[in-house]
PDB file as gemmi writes it, atoms N, CA and C in Angstrom:
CRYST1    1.000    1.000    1.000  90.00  90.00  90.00 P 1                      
ATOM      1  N   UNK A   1      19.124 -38.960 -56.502  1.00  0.00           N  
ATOM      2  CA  UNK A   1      19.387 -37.853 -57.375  1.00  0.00           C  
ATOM      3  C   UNK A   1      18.746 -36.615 -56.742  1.00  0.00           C  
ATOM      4  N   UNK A   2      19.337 -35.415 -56.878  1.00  0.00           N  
ATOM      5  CA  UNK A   2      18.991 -34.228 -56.043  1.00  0.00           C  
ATOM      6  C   UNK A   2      19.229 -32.990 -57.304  1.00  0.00           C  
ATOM      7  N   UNK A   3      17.852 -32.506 -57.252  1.00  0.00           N  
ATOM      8  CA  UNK A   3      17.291 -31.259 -58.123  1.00  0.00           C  
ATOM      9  C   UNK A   3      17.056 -29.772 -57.663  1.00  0.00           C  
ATOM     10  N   UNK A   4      16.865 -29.051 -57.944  1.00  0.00           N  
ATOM     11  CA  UNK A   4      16.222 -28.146 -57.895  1.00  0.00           C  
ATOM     12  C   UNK A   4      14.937 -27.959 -58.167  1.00  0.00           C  
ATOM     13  N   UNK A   5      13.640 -27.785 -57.544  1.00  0.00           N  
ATOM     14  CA  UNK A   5      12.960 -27.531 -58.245  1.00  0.00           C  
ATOM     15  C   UNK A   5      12.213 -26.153 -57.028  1.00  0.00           C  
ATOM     16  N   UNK A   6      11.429 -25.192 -57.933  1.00  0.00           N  
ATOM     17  CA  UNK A   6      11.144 -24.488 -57.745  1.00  0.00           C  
ATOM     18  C   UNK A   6      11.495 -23.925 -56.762  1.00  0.00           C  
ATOM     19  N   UNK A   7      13.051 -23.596 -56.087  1.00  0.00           N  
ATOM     20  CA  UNK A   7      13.665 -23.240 -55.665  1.00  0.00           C  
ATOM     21  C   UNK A   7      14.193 -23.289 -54.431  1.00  0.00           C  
ATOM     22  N   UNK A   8      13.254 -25.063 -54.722  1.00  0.00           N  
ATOM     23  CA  UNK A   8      14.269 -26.280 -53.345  1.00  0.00           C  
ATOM     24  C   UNK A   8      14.714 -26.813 -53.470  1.00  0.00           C  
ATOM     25  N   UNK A   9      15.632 -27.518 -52.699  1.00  0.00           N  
ATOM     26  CA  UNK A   9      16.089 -29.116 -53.814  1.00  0.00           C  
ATOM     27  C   UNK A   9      15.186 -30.355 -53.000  1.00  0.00           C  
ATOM     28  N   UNK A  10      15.322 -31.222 -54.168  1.00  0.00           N  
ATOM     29  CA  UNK A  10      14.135 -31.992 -53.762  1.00  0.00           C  
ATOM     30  C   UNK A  10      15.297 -33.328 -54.183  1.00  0.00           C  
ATOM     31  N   UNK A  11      14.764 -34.356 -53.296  1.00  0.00           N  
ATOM     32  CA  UNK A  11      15.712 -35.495 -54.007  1.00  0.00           C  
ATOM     33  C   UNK A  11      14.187 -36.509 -54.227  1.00  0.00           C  
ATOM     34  N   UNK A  12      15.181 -37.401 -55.731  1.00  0.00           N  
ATOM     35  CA  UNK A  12      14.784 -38.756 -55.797  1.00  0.00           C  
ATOM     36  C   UNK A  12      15.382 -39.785 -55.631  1.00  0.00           C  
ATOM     37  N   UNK A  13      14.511 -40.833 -56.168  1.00  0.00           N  
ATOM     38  CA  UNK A  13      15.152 -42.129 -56.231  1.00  0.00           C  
ATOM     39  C   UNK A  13      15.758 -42.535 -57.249  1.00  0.00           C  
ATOM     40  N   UNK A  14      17.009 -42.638 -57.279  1.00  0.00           N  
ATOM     41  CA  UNK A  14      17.352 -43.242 -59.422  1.00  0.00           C  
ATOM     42  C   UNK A  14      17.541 -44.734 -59.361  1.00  0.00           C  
ATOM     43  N   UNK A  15      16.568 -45.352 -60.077  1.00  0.00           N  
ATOM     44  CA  UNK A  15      16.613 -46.756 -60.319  1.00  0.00           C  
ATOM     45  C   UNK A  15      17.648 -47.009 -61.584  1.00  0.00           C  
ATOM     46  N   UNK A  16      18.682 -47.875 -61.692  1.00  0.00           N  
ATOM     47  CA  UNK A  16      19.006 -48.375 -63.089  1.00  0.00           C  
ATOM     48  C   UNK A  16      18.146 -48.942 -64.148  1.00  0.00           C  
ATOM     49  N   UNK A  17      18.853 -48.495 -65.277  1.00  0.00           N  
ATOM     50  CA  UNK A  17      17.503 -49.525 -65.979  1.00  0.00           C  
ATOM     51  C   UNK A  17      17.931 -50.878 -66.341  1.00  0.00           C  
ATOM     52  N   UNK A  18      18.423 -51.167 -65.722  1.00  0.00           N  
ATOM     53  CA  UNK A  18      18.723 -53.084 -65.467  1.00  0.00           C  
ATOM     54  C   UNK A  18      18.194 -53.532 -64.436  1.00  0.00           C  
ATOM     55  N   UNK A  19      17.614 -52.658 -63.608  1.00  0.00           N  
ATOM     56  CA  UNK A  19      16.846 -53.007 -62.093  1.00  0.00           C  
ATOM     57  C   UNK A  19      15.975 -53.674 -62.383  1.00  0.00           C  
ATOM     58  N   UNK A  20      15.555 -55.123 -61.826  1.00  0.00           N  
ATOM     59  CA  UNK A  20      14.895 -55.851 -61.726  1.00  0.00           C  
ATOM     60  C   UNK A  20      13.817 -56.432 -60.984  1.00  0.00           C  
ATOM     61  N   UNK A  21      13.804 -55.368 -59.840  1.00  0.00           N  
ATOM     62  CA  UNK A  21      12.798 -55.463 -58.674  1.00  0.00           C  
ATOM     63  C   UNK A  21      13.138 -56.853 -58.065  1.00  0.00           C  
ATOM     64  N   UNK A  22      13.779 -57.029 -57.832  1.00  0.00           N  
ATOM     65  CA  UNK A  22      14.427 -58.412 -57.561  1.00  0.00           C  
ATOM     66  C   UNK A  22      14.020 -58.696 -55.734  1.00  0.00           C  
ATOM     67  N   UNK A  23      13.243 -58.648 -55.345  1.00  0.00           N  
ATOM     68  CA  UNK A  23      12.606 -58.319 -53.438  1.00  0.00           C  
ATOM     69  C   UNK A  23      12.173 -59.881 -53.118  1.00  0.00           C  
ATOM     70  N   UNK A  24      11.788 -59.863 -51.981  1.00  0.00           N  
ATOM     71  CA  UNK A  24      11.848 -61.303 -51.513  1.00  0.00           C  
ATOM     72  C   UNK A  24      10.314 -61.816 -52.049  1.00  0.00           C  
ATOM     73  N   UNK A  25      10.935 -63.398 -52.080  1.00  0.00           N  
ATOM     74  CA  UNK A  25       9.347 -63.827 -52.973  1.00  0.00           C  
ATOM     75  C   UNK A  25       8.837 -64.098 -51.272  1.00  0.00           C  
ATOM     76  N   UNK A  26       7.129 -64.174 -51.885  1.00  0.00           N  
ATOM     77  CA  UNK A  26       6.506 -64.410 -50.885  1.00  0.00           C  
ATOM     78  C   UNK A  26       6.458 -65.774 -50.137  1.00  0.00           C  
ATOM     79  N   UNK A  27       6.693 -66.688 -50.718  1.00  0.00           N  
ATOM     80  CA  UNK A  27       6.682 -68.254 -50.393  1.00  0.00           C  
ATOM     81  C   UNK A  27       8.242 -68.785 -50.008  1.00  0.00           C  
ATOM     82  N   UNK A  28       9.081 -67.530 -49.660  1.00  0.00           N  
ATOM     83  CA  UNK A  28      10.112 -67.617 -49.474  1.00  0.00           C  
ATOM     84  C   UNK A  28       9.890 -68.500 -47.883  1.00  0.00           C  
ATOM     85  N   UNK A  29      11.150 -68.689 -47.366  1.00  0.00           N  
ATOM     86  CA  UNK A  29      11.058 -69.134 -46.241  1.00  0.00           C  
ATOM     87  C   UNK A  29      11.440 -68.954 -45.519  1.00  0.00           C  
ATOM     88  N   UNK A  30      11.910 -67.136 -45.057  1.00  0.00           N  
ATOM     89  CA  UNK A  30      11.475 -66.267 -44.344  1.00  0.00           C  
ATOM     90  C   UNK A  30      10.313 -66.630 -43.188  1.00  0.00           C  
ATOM     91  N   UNK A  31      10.634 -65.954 -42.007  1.00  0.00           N  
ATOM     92  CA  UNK A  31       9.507 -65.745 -40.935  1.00  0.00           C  
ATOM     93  C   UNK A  31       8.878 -64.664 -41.382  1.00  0.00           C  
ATOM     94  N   UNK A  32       7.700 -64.548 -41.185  1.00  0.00           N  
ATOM     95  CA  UNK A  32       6.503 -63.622 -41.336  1.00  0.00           C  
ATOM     96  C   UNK A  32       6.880 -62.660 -40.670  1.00  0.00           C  
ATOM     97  N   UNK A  33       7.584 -62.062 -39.720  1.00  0.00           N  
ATOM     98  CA  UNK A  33       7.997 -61.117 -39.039  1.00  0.00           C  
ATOM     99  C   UNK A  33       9.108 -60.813 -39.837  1.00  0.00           C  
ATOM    100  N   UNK A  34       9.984 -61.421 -40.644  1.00  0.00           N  
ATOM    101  CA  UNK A  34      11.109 -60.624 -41.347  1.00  0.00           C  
ATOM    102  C   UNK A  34      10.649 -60.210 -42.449  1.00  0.00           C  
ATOM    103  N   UNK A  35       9.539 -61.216 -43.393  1.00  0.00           N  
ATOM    104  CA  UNK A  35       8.970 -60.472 -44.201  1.00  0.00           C  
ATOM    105  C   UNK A  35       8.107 -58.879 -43.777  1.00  0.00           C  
ATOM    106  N   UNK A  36       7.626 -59.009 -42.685  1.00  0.00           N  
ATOM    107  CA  UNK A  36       6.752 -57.372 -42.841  1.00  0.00           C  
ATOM    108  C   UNK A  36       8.324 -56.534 -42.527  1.00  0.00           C  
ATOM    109  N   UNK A  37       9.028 -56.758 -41.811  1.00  0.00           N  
ATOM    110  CA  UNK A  37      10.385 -55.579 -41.465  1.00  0.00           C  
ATOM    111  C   UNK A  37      10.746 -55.412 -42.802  1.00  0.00           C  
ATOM    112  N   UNK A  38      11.100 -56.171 -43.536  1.00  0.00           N  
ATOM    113  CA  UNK A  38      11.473 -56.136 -45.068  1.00  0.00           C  
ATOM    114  C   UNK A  38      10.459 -55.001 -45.641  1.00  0.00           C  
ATOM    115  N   UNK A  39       9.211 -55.284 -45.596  1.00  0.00           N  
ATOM    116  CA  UNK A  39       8.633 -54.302 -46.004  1.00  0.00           C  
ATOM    117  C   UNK A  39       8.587 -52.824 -45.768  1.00  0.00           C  
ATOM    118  N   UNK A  40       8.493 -53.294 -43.954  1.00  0.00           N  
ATOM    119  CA  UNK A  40       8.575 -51.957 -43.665  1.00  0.00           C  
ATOM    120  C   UNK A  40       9.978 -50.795 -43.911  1.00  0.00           C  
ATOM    121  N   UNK A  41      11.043 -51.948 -44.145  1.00  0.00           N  
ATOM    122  CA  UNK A  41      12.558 -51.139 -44.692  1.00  0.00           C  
ATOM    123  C   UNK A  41      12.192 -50.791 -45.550  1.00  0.00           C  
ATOM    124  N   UNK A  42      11.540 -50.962 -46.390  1.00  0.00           N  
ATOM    125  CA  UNK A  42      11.216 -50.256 -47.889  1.00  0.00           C  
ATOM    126  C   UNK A  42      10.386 -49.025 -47.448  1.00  0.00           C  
ATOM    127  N   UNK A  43       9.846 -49.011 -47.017  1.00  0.00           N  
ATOM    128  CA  UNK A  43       8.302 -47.901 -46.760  1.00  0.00           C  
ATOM    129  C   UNK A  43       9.814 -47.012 -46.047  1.00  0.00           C  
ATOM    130  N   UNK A  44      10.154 -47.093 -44.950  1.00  0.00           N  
ATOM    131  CA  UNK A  44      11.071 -46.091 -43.972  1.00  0.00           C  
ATOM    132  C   UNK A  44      12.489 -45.424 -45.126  1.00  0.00           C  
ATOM    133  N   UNK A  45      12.933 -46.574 -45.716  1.00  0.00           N  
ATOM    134  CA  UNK A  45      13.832 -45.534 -46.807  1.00  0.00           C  
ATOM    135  C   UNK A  45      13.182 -44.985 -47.582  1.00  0.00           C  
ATOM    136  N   UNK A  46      12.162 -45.195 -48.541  1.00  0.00           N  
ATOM    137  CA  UNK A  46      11.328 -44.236 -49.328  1.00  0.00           C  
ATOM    138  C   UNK A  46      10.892 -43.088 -48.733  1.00  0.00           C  
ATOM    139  N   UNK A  47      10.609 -42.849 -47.650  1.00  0.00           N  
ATOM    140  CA  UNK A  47      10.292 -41.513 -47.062  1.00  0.00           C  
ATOM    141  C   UNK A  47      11.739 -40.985 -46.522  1.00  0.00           C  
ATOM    142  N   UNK A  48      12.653 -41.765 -46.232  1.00  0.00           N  
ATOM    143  CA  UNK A  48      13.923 -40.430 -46.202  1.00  0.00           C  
ATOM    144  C   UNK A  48      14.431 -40.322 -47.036  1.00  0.00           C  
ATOM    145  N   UNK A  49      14.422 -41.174 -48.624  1.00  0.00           N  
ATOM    146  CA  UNK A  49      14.937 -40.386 -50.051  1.00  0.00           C  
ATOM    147  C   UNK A  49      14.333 -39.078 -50.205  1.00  0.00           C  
ATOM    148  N   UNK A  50      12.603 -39.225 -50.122  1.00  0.00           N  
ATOM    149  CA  UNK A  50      12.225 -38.313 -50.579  1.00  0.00           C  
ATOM    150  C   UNK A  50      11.202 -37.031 -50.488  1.00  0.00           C  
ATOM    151  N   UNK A  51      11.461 -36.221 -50.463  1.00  0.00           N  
ATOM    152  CA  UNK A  51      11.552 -35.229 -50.120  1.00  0.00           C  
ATOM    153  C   UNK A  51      10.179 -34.397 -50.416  1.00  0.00           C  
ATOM    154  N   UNK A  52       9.224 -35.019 -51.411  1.00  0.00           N  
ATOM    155  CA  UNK A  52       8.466 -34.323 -51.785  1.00  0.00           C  
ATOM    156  C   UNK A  52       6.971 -35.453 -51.577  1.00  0.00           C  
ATOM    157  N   UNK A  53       6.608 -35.159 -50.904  1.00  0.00           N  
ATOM    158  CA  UNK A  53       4.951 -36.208 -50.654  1.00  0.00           C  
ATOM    159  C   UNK A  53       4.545 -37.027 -52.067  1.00  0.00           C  
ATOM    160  N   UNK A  54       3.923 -36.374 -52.609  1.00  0.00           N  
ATOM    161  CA  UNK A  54       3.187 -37.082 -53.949  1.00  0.00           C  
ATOM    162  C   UNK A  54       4.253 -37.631 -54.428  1.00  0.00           C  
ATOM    163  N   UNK A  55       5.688 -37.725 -54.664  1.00  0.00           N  
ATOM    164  CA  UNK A  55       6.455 -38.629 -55.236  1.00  0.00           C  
ATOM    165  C   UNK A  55       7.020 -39.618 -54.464  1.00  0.00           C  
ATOM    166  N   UNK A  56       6.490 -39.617 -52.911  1.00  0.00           N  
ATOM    167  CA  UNK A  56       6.718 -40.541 -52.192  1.00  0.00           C  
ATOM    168  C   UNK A  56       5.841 -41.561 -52.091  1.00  0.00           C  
ATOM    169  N   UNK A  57       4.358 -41.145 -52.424  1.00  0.00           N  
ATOM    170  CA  UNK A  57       3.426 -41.515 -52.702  1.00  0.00           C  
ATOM    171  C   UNK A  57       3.467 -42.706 -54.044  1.00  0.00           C  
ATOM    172  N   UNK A  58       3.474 -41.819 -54.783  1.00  0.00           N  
ATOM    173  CA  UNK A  58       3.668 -42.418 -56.187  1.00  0.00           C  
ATOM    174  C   UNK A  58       4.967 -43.652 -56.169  1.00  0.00           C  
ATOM    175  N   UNK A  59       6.282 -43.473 -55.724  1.00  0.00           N  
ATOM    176  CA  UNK A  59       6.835 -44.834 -56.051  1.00  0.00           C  
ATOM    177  C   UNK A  59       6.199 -45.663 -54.723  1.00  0.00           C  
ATOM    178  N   UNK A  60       5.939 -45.104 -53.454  1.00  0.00           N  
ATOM    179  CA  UNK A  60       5.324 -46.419 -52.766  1.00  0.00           C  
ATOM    180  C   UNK A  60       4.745 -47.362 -53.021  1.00  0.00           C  
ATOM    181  N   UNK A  61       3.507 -46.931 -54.102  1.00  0.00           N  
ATOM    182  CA  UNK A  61       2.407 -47.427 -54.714  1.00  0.00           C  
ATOM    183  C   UNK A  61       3.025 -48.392 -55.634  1.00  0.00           C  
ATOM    184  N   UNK A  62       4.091 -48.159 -56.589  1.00  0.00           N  
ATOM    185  CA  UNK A  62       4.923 -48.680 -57.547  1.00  0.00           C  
ATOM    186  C   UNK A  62       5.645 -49.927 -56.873  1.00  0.00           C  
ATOM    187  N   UNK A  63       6.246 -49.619 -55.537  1.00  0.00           N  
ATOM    188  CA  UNK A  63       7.023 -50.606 -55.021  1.00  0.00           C  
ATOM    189  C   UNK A  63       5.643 -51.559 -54.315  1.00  0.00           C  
ATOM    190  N   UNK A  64       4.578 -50.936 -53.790  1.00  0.00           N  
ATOM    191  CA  UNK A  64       3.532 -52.454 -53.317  1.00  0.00           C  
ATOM    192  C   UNK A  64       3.007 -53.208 -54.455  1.00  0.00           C  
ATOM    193  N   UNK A  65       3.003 -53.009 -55.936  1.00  0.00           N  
ATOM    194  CA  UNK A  65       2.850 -53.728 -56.953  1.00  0.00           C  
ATOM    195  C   UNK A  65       3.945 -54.373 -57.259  1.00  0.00           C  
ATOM    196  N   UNK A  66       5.211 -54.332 -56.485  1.00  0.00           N  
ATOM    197  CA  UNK A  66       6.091 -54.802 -57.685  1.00  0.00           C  
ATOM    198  C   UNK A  66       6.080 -56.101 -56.609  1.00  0.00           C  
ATOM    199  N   UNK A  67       5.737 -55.727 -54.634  1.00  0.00           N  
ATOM    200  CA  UNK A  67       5.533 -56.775 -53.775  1.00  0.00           C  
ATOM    201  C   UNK A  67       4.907 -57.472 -54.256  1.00  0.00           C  
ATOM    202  N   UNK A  68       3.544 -57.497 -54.523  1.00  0.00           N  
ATOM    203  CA  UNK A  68       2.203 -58.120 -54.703  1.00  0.00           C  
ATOM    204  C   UNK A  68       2.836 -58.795 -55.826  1.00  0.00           C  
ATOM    205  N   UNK A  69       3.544 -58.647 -56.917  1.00  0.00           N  
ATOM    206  CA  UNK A  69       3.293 -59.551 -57.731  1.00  0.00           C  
ATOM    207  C   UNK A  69       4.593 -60.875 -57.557  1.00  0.00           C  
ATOM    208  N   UNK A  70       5.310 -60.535 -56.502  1.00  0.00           N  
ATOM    209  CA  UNK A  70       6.281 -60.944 -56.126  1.00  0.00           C  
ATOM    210  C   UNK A  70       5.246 -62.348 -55.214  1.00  0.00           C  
TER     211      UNK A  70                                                      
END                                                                             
């Protein structure tokens, strides 16, 4: 999603609200090397959605809790 704000546009991320965080479990059986790329695909698209630091910040943080509890 792409805004205006204070007279840039700034984009986010729009999650549905049926989104389920649905990401790979950890005891999956995956190689340890596809699990961190997995991760790291997450970290590398979150910084080219978005556009503004502290909200890149902020869902990063959101998405390593939703890992961890995964």
């Amino acid at each position: 999603m792409t805004s205006i704000r204070t007279g840039r546009l700034v984009s986010d991320l729009y999650t549905k609200p049926t989104d389920r965080d649905l990401y790979l479990h950890k005891d999956s059986s995956h190689t340890k090397s596809t699990k961190k790329a997995f991760q790291y695909g997450l970290g590398v698209s979150l910084k080219q959605i978005y556009s503004v630091e502290t909200d890149y910040k902020n869902h990063r943080s959101e998405i390593k809790e939703q890992l961890l509890k995964r």
